[in-house]
C-alpha beads as a LAMMPS data file, in Angstrom:
LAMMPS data file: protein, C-alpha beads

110 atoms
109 bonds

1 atom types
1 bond types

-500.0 500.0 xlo xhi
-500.0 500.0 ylo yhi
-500.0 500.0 zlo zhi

Masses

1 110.0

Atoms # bond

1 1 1 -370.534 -194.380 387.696
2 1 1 -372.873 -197.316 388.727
3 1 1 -371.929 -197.710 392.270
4 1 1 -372.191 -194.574 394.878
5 1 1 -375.013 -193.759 397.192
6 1 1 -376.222 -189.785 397.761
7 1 1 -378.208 -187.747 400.405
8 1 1 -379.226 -184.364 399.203
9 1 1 -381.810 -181.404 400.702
10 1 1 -383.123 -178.228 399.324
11 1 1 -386.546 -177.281 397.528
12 1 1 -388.477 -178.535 394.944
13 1 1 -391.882 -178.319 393.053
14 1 1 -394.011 -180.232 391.213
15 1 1 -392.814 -183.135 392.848
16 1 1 -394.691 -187.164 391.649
17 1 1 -393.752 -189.558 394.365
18 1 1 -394.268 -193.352 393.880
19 1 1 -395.429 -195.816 396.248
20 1 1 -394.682 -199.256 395.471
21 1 1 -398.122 -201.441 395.513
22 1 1 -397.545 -205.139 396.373
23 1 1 -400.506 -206.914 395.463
24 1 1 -400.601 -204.609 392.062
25 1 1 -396.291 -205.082 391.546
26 1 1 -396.492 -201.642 390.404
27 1 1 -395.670 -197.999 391.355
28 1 1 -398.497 -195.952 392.172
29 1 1 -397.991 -192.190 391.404
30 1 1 -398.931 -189.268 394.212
31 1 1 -398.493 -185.979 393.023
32 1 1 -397.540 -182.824 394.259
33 1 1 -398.084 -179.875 392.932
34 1 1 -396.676 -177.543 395.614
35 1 1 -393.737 -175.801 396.487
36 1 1 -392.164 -177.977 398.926
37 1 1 -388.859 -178.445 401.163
38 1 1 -386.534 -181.772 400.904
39 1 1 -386.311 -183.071 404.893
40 1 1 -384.823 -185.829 403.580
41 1 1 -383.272 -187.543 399.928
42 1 1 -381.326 -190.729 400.090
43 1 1 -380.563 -193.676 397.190
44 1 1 -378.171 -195.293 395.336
45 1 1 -376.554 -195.691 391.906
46 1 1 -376.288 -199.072 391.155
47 1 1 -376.357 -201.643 387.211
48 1 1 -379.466 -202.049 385.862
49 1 1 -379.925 -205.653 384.524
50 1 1 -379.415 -203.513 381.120
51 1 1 -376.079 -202.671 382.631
52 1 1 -376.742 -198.900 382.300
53 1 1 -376.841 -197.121 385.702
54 1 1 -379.910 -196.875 388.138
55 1 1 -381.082 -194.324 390.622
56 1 1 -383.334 -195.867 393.508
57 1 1 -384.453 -192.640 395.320
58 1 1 -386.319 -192.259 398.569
59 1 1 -387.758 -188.567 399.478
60 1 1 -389.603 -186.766 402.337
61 1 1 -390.642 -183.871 401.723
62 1 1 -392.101 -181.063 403.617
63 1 1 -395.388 -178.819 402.560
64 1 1 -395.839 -175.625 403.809
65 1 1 -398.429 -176.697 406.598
66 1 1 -395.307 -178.504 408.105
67 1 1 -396.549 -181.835 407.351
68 1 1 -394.655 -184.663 405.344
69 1 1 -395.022 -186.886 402.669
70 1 1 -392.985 -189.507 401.351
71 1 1 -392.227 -191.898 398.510
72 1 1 -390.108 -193.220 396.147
73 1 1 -388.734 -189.782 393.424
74 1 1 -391.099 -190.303 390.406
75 1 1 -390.104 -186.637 388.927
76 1 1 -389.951 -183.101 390.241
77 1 1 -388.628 -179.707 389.569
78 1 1 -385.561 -178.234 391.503
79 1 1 -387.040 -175.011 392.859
80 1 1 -384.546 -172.743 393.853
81 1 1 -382.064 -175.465 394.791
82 1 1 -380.837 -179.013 395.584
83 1 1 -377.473 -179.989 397.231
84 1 1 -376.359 -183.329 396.493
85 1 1 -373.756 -185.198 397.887
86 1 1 -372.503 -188.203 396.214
87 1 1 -370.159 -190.702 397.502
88 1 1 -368.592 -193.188 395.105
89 1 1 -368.953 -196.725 396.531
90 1 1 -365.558 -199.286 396.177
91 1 1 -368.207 -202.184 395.640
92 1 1 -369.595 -202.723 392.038
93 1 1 -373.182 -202.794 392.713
94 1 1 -375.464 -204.385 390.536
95 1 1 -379.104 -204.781 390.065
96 1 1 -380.830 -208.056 389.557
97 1 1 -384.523 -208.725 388.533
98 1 1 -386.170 -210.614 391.863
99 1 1 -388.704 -212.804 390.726
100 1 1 -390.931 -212.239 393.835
101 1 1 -391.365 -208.630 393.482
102 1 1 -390.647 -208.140 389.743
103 1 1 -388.168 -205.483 391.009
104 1 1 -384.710 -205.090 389.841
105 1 1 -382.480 -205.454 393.796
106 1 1 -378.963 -204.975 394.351
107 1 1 -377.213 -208.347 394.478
108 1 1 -373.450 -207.185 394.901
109 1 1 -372.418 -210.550 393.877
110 1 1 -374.632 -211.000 390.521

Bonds

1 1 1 2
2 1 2 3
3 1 3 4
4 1 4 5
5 1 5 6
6 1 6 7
7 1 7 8
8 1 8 9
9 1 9 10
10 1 10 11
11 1 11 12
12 1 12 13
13 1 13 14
14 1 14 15
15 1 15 16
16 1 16 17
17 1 17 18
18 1 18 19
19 1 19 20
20 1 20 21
21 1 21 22
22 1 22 23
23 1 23 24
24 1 24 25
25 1 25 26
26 1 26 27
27 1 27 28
28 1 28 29
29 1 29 30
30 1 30 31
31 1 31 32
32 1 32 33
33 1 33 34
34 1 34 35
35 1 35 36
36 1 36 37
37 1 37 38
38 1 38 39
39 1 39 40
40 1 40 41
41 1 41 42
42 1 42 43
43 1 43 44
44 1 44 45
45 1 45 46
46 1 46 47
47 1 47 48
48 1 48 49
49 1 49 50
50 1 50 51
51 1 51 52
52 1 52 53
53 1 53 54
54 1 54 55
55 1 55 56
56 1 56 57
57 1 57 58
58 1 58 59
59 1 59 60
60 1 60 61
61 1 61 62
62 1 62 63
63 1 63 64
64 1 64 65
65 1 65 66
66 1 66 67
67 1 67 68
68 1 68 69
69 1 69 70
70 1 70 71
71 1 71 72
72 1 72 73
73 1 73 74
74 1 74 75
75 1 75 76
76 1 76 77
77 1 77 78
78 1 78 79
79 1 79 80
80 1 80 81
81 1 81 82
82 1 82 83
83 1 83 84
84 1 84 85
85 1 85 86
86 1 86 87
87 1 87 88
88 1 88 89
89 1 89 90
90 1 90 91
91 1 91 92
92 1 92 93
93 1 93 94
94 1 94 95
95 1 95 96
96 1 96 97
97 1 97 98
98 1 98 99
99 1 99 100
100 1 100 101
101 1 101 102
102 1 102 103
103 1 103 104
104 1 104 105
105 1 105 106
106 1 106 107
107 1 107 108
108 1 108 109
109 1 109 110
């Protein structure tokens, strides 16, 4: 599959978000060691450049204090569950390296 975007909530733990750092045109990690609650997971599947498939994943996350974080999905644990729906897209999306950002973006026409 390599077109199809997803929404999903549930718990997780040991959770690594990444923040995207302009100046540096690199991911900086944030880690999170806690038990925490998904408020909110969204992305997409789209073709890498490589032409194997890519997740782009956006969380927010809850702690137990009741305040949020949020960040691109480095890595994480599903802790006790995560319920993901994904919806296959009718548009072949692919992924092509911007020279701006250094990031691979979804051109639907590349």
């Amino acid at each position: 599959m390599t077109a199809a975007h997803f929404t999903a909530i549930g718990a997780l733990s040991d959770v690594t978000l990444m923040y995207f750092d302009w100046q540096k045109k690199d991911y900086q990690p944030i880690p999170v060691p806690d038990q925490v609650e998904v408020a909110s997971m969204i992305g997409d599947v789209a073709e890498a450049p490589s032409g194997k498939a890519a997740l782009h994943i956006h969380l927010v996350i809850g702690k137990c204090d009741g305040t949020a974080m949020a960040g691109h999905l480095g890595k994480a644990l599903v802790r006790p569950t995560l319920e993901v729906i994904l919806t296959e897209s009718p548009v072949h999306l692919r992924k092509k390296k911007d020279p701006q950002s250094g990031l691979a973006l979804i051109h639907p026409q590349a």
